[in-house]
Structure formats: structure tokens, C-alpha cells
C-alpha positions as CSV (number, residue, x, y, z in Angstrom):
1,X,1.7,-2.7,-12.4
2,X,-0.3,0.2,-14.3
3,X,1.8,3.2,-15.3
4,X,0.2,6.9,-15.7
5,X,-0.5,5.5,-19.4
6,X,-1.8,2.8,-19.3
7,X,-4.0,2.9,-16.4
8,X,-5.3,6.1,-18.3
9,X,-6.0,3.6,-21.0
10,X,-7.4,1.3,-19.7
11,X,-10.1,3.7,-18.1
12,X,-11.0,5.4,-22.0
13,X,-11.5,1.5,-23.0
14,X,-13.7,0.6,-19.4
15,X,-11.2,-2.0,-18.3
16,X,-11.9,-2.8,-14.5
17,X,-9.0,-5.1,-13.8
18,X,-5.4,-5.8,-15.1
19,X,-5.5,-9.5,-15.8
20,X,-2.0,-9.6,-16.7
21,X,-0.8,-10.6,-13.6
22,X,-4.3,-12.1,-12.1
23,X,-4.0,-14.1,-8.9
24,X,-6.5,-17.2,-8.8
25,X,-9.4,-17.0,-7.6
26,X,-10.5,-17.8,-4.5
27,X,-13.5,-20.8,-3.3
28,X,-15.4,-21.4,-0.7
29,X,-15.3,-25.9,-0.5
30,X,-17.1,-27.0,2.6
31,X,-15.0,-26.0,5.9
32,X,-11.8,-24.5,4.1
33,X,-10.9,-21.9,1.4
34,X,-9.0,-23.0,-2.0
35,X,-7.4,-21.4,-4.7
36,X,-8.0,-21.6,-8.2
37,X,-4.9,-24.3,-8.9
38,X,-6.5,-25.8,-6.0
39,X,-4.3,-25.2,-3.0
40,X,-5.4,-24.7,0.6
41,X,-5.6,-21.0,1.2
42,X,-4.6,-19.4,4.4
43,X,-5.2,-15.8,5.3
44,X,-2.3,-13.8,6.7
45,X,-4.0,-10.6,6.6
46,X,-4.2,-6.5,7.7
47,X,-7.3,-4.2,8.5
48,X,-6.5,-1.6,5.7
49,X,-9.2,1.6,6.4
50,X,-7.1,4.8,6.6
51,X,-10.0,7.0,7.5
52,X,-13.6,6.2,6.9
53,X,-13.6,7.3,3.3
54,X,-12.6,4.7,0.8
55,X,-8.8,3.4,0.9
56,X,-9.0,1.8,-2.5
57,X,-9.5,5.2,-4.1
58,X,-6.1,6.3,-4.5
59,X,-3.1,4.5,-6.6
60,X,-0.4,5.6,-5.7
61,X,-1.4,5.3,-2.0
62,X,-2.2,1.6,-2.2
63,X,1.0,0.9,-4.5
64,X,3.3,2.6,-1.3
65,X,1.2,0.4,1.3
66,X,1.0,-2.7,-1.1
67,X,5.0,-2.8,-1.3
68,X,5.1,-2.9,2.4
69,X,2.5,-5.4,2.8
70,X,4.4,-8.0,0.6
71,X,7.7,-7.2,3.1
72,X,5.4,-8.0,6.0
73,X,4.0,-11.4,4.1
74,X,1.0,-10.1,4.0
75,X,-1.7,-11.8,1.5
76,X,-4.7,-10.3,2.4
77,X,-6.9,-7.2,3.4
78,X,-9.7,-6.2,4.9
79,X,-11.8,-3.0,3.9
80,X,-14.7,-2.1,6.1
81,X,-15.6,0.9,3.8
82,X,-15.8,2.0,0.3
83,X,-17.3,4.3,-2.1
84,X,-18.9,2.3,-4.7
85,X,-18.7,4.8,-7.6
86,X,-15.2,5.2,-7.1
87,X,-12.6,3.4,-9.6
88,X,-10.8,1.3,-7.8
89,X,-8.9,-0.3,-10.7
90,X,-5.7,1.2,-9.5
91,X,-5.4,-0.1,-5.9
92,X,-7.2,-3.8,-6.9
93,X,-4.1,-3.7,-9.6
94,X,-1.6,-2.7,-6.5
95,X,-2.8,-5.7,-4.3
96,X,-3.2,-8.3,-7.2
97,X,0.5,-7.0,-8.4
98,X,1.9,-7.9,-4.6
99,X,-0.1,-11.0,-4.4
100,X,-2.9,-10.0,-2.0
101,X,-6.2,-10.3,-1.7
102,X,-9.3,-8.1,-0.7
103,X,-12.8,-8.7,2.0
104,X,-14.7,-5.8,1.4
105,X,-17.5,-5.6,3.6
106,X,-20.8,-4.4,1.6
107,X,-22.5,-2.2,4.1
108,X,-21.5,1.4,4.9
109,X,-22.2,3.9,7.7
110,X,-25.8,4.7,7.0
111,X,-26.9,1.1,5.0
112,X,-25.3,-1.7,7.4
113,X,-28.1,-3.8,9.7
114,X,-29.0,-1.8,12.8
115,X,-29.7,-3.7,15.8
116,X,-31.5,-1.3,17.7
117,X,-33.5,-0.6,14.5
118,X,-33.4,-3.9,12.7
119,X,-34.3,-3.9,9.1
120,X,-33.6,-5.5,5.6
121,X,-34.9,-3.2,3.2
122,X,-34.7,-2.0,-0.5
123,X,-32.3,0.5,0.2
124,X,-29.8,-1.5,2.0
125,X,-30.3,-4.1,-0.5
126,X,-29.8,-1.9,-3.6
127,X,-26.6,-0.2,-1.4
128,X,-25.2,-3.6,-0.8
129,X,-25.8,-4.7,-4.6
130,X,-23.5,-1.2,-6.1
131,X,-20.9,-1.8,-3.7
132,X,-20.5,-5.4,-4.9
133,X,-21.1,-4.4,-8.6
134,X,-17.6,-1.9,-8.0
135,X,-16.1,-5.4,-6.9
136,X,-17.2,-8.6,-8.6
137,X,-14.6,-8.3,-11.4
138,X,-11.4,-8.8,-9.8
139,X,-10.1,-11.8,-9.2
140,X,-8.3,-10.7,-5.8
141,X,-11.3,-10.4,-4.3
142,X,-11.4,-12.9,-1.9
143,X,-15.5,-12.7,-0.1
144,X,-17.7,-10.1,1.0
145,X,-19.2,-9.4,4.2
146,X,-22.6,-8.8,4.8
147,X,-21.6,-7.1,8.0
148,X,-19.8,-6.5,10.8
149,X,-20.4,-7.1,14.6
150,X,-24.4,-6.3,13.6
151,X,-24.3,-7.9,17.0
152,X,-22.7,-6.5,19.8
153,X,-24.3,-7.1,23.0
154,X,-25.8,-10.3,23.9
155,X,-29.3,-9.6,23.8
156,X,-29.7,-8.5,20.3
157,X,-29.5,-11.9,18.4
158,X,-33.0,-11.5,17.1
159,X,-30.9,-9.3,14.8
160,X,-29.7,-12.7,13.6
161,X,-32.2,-13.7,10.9
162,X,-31.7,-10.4,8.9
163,X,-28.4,-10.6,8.9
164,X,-28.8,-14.1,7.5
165,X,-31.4,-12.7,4.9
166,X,-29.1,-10.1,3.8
167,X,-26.7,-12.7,2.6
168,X,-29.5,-14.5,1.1
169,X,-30.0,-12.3,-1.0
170,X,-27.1,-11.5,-1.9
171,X,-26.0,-14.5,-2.7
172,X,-29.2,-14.4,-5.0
173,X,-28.1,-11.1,-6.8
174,X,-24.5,-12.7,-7.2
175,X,-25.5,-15.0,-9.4
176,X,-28.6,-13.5,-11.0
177,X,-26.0,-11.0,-12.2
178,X,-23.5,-13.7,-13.4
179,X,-20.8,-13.0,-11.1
180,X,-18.1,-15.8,-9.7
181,X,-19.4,-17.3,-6.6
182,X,-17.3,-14.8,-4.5
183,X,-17.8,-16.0,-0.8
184,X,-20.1,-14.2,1.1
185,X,-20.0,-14.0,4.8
186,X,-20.2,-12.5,8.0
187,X,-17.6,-10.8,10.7
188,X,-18.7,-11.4,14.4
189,X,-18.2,-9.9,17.9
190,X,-16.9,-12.4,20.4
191,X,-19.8,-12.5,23.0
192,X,-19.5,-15.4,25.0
193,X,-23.3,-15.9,25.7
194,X,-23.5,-16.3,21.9
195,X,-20.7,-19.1,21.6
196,X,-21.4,-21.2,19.2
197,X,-25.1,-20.6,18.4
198,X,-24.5,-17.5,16.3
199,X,-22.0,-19.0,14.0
200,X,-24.0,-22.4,14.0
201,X,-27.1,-20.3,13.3
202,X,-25.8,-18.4,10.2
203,X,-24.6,-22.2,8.7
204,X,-27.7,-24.0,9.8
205,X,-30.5,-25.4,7.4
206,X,-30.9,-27.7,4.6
207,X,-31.2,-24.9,2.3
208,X,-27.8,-23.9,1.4
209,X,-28.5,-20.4,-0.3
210,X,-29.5,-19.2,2.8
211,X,-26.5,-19.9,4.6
212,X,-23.6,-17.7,5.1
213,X,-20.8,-19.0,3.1
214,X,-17.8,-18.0,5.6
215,X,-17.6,-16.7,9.4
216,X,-15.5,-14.5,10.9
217,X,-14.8,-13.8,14.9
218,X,-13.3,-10.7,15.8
219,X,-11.6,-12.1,18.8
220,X,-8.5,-10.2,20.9
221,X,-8.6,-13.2,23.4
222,X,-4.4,-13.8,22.9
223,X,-2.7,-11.4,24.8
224,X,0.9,-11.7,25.5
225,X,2.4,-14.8,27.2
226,X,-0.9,-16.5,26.6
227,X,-1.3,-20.7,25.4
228,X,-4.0,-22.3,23.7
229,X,-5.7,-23.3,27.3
230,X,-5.5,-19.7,29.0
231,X,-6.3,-17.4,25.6
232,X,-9.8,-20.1,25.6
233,X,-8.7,-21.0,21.8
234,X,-8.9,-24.1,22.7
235,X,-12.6,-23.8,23.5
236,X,-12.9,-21.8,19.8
237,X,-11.3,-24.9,18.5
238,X,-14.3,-27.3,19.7
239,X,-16.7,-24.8,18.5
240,X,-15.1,-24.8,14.8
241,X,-14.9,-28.5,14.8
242,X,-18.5,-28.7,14.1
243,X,-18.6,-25.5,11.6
244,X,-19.0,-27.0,7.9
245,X,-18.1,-23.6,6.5
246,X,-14.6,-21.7,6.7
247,X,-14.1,-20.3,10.1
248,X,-10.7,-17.6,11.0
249,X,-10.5,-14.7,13.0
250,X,-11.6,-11.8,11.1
251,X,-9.9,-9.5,13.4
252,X,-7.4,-10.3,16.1
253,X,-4.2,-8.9,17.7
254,X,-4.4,-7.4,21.0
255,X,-2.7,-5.0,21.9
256,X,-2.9,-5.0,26.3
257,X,0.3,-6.3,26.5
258,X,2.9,-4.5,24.4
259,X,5.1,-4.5,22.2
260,X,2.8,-7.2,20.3
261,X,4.2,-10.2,19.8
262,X,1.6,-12.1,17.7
263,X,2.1,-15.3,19.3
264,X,-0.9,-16.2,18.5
265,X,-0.3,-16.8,14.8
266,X,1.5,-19.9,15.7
267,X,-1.6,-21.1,16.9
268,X,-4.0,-20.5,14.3
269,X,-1.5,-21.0,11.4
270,X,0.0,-23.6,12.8
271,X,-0.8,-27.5,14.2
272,X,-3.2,-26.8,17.0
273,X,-5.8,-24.6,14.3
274,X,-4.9,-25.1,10.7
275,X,-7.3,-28.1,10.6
276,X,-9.8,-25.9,11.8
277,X,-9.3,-22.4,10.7
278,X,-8.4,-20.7,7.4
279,X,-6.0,-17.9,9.3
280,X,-6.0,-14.2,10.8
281,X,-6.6,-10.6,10.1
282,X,-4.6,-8.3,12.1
283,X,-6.0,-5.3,13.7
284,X,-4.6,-2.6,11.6
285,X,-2.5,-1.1,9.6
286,X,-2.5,2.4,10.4
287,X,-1.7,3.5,13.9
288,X,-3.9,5.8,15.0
289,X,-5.1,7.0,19.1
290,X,-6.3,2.8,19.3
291,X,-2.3,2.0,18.9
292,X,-3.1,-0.9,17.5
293,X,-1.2,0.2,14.3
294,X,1.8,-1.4,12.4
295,X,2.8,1.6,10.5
296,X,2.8,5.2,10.8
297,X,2.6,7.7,8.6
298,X,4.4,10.5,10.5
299,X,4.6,11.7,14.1
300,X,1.1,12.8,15.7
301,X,0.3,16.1,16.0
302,X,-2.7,17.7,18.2
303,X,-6.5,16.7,17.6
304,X,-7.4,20.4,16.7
305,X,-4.6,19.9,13.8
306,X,-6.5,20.6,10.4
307,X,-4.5,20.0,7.1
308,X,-4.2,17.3,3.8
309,X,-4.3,13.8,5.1
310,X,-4.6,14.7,9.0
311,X,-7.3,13.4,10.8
312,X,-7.7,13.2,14.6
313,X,-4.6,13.9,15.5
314,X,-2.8,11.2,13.0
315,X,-1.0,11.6,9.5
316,X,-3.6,9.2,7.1
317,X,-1.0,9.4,4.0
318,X,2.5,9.0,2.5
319,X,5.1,6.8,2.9
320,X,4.2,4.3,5.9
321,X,6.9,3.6,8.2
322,X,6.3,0.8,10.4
323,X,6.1,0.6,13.9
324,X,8.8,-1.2,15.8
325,X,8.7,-3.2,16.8
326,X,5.2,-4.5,16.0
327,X,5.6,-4.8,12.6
328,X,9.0,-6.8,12.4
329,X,7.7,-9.0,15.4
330,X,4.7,-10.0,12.7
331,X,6.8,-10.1,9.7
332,X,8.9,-13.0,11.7
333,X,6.0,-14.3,12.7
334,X,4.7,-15.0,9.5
335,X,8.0,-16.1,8.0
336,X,7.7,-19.3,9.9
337,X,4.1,-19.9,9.3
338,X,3.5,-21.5,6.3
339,X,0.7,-24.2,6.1
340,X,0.3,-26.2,3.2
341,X,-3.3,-27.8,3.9
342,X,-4.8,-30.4,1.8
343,X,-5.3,-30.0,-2.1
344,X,-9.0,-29.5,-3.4
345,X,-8.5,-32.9,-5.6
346,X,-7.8,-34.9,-2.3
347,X,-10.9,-32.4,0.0
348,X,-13.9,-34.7,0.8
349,X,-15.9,-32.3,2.7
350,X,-17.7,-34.2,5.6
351,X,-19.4,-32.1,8.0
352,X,-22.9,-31.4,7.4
353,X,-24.5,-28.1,8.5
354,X,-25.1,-27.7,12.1
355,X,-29.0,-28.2,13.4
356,X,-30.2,-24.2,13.8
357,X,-29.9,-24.0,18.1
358,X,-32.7,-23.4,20.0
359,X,-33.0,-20.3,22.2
360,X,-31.7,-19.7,25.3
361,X,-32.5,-17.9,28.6
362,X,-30.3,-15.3,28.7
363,X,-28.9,-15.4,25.8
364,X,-29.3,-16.6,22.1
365,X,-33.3,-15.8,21.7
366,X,-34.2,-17.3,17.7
367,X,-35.8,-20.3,18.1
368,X,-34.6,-23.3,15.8
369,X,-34.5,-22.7,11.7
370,X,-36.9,-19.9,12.0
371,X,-38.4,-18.3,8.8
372,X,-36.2,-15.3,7.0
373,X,-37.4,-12.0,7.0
374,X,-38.0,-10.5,3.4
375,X,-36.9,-7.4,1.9
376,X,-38.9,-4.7,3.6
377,X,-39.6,-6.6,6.7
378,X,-38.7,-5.0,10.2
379,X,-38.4,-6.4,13.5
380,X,-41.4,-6.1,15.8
381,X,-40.5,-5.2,18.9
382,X,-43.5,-3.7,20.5
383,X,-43.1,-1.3,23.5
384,X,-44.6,-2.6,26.7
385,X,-41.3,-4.5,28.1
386,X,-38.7,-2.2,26.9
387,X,-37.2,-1.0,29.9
388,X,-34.2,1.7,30.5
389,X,-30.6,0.9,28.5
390,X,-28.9,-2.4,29.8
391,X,-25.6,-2.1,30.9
392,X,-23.2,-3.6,28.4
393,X,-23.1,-7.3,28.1
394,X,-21.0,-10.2,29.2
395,X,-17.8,-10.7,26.9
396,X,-16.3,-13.0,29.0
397,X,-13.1,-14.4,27.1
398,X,-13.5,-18.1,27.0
399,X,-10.0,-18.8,28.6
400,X,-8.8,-17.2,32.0
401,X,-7.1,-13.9,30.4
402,X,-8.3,-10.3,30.8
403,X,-10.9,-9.2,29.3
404,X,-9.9,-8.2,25.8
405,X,-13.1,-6.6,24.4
406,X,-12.4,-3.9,22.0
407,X,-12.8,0.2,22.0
408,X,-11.2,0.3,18.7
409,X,-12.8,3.1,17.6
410,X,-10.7,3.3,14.5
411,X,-11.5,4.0,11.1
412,X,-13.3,1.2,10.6
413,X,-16.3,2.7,12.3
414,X,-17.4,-0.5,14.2
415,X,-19.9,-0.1,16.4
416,X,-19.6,0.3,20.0
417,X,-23.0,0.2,21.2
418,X,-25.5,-0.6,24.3
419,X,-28.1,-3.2,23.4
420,X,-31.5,-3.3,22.5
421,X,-33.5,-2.6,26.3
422,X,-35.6,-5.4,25.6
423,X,-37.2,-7.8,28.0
424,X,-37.1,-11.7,26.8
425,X,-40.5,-12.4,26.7
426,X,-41.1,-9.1,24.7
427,X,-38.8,-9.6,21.9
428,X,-40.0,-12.9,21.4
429,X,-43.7,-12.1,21.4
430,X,-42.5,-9.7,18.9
431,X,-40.5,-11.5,17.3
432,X,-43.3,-14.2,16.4
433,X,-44.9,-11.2,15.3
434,X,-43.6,-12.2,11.4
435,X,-43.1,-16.0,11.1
């Protein structure tokens, strides 16, 4: 770990990583993830976004948090926001040091793919491209996303090809620039209309750079004393079986029945998923008015409360305490969880992308491998079937337990949103408009 010196040091001679301790990199090998030695890698991770500025900003932050992340078992994090001409030397040092790993998803508040104004322009592209620039160095960086929940309602999948042009792109910077081939994927909303056509979708095509690399379902189907048959992860399993990229849940752990008991890890860590799924990120960190945190800063105080590190009611800095007993009900979680996989040397991967799906009423509207939008293009909607806002769509869970969909509305910024008021046959007619 860097002291004041050296870190200082390091800066004056433009050092962005401390390879002194350097974790191995991390692959992408058909369906599963693999390390550098060439183990089978497993995500046990934690949604890290303290408020919506950057978390990987400040050192001594990240070294406190990192600490307790090793307790926990943590090996990986998720950022949904930084600043990309910040240093983040430090805090990439702090993680590496405590052996964890980093997603960082590319897009920010005012760059990331809008479905009710769907785009893939210069300036997104150029955004996305500084952002992974700030990252591509360090070896504990595990993927990028290209975005999260673009799509949040069921009727805004046309959203879909741009989302998959993004990441074609992207991947084409990558390695114009030289870089590692640092996964590059995409976080997803669990709509049940959309089961599995937009993960197939994103895979599909003979033409591998413009697939995403990785998928990720933010899914909060587990709730308490659920199984594999009643949470419908049984039904996630059949879609993944078919997936010839790495699948895991890029956000998880609800929170409807408390305390949390994260039962679910020994499902998706253990026997009935590990064939299937490369592991969990855990839905946060940071308690905040969601309670879906595992630590706390300090007690809240009132909304109006204006000072250092207080935001909306919650302390956002300082010594993190965790919350019981959440936190030690994951930590022994985890402690049990431990799967091994199969080594890269012995890997043969054997499924072959799935065939791009073809639309469907009422639901997932691209029709078959479809052309990819270019830099600059936008979606044609035209105007004479939009109608007044839909109601918000179906997100059924695909077992029998309540309906888990999120109101995060943490730091994260996601996106709660109503969907594009668009009629079928318009946004089709449209949508033809540019192949």
C-alpha cells in the first residue's frame, strides 16, 4: 500500500498503478471468467458509489472501506460513476492491495444511452473513451459496462441496437489504443417480457466484435425464505444455459424481507448456478434512505442537514461501521462459498452464440441480427402513433415471489423511468427508418 511518499512519487514520475502487489488479470473465455494463472473467477462483490461523485477519488476513503471489504470476503466492486480526470491511483492501489477487483461502468449522468432519446453519438463516444483511458492500466479492473438498465420498461428494446453499437465500438477503441482486452459488457433490468431475448440479442451474430463480451441482470427476485423454484432462478438457469458469454447478477440482494440473509448466494455460488453463472454483486455498501446498505457511516440526521460528507440525510464518509446484522449474515455467507470451477487449460468452450430472436408482440420489437446504428445515428421514431405515457411495465419475477422491482434511488443514479409512449407498429416503421 502507497504511503504519503510514495504515492506522491509516484504521481511527479506519472505512475498510474502500483504493480507491486498486482492481482492477475482478468478474461473473458467463452461462458466463464478466468484469471491470469488461469483459475475460474467468481465474483463476490459490493455496489461501492457513496454519492454520485466519484468514489475512487479519495485514498484514504477507499483504504478504510477496502479493509472492511476483505473482512466481508469481498473480491469485487462495482462503480456506476466516476470522474475521468481524476487520479484514481490511490483507491485502484487500496482494492488491488485487499485483493479486489473493479466494473466501472463508462457512461455518466449526462453521456449514458437515453431510451426516450436514443442516440450513439460523438460525444458519448469520446465520454465513454476518457473514462476508460483513466482505467485501462490497472490490472484490477475486471470489465466495463457500457451501461446500465438503458432499458427499463418493456417497450423500449429498440434501444437495444445502440446499446450493442456502443460496445462495438468500444471494443474497437480498446484495442486500437493497445489496451488488454478488458471485458466489456452490459448491466440489465430484469423485465420479464424481455427474458432471454435481450441478453441473447446483445451475444447474437457471427461477428464477434459486435457482441457484448459479458451480461449482467440486476435481479432482487430472492427474497427471504425463497428456493430456486419460487425465487424463478431456476427459470434464469435455463436462460443462461444457452448464453455463450459470462452471465451473474450484476446487482442482487433484496432487501423486502429483513434482516437480509443472502440466501441466495448459495445458489448462485454454489451447485445449482456455478455451472452457469460467474457470481453476485450485492446492492450496496453504503446505507442510505434505500436501506439496502451494509455499513454506515454514522447515525442519520435530517434531510435539510447541510455539512462535509452529509448528503440526503446520510453520513457519506469515515470509518464505516457495518450494519448488523446484514453485514455479518453475508460475511458467513461467503465464508462457505467457495467454488473452484474448471482451469482455463482444461475449458473447451462449446456453446456457440445464440441466433439474434425475432420480435415479438408485446414485447421484444428488433427483428433478427438487424444492422448497428453508427456513430451519430439516432432512432427514428416519428410522431403520429405516440400516444400519452404508458403505465410502467410488467416485471413480473419469473418464480411465484413478490414483486421485487427496485426504487433504489441510491447513488448510483439508475434510472427509474416510464417508457417510450410508442405504439408497435410506429417504432418499427421507424425503426426501419435506418437499416
Amino acid at each position: 500500500m502507497f504511503s504519503r511518499a510514495i504515492l506522491a512519487a509516484s504521481l511527479l514520475a506519472g505512475s498510474a498503478i502500483n504493480t507491486a502487489n498486482a492481482l492477475p488479470t482478468i478474461s473473458a473465455v467463452g461462458s466463464k471468467f478466468f484469471d491470469s494463472n488461469g483459475s475460474q473467477f467468481f465474483m463476490k462483490g459490493i455496489a461501492y458509489q457513496l454519492t454520485p461523485a466519484d468514489p475512487l477519488a479519495d485514498t484514504e476513503q477507499c483504504q478504510r472501506d477496502a479493509s472492511l471489504m476483505k473482512t466481508l470476503g469481498a473480491n469485487t466492486i462495482r462503480v456506476y460513476h466516476v470522474e475521468p480526470n481524476e487520479n484514481h491511483s490511490g483507491c485502484m492501489s487500496a482494492f488491488e492491495d485487499a485483493g479486489i477487483y473493479a466494473l466501472i461502468d463508462l457512461d455518466t449522468f449526462t453521456t449514458d444511452i437515453d431510451p426516450l432519446a436514443v442516440s450513439w453519438n460523438q460525444s458519448q463516444f469520446d465520454a465513454f473513451a476518457r473514462v476508460m483511458d483513466s482505467f485501462a492500466d490497472y490490472d484490477n479492473v475486471l470489465g466495463f459496462f457500457i451501461g446500465n438498465e438503458v432499458i427499463a420498461m418493456n417497450n423500449q428494446s429498440l434501444a437495444a441496437p445502440y446499446i450493442k453499437a456502443a460496445a462495438r465500438d468500444m471494443k474497437e477503441y480498446r484495442d486500437s489504443k493497445g489496451y488488454r482486452k478488458i471485458p466489456i459488457g452490459y448491466s440489465a433490468a430484469d423485465i420479464a417480457e424481455l427474458r432471454p431475448m435481450l441478453q441473447d440479442y446483445l451475444a447474437c451474430g457471427t461477428n464477434s466484435s459486435e457482441a457484448i463480451d459479458f451480461f449482467g441482470l440486476n435481479a432482487y427476485e430472492w427474497c427471504g425464505s425463497n428456493t430456486m423454484q419460487t425465487s424463478g432462478y431456476n427459470t434464469l438457469n435455463t436462460y443462461a444455459e444457452n448464453l455463450n458469454i459470462p452471465i451473474f447478477f450484476s446487482e442482487t440482494g433484496c432487501n423486502t424481507a429483513r434482516p437480509r440473509d443472502f440466501a441466495d448466494q448459495s445458489a448462485i455460488l454454489g451447485p445449482d448456478m456455478d455451472s452457469l453463472w460467474s457470481g453476485a454483486i450485492i446492492y450496496e455498501w453504503i446505507e442510505e434512505a434505500n436501506n439496502y446498505g451494509l455499513i454506515s457511516y454514522g447515525t442519520s440526521v435530517a434531510a435539510t442537514v447541510t455539512a462535509t460528507n452529509i448528503e440526503g440525510g446520510f453520513t457519506r464518509g469515515g470509518t464505516p461501521t457495518p450494519v448488523s446484522p446484514d453485514f455479518t449474515n453475508l460475511q458467513n455467507q461467503w465464508k462457505t462459498l467457495n467454488p473452484t470451477g474448471v482451469k482455463s487449460s482444461d475449458y473447451k468452450p462449446s456453446v456457440t452464440p445464440p441466433p439474434c430472436p425475432a420480435s415479438t408482440a408485446g414485447g421484444w420489437l428488433v427483428d433478427g441480427d438487424v444492422k448497428l446504428p453508427s456513430v451519430g445515428q439516432v432512432l427514428q421514431t416519428g410522431s403520429a402513433s405516440t400516444t400519452a405515457p404508458v403505465a410502467a411495465a410488467s416485471s413480473t419475477p419469473t418464480g411465484t415471489a413478490a414483486n421485487p422491482t427496485s426504487t433504489k434511488a441510491g447513488a448510483n443514479g439508475g434510472k427509474e423511468i416510464t417508457g417510450m409512449s410508442i405504439g408497435l407498429v410506429g417504432v418499427m416503421l421507424g425503426f426501419m427508418y435506418w437499416l
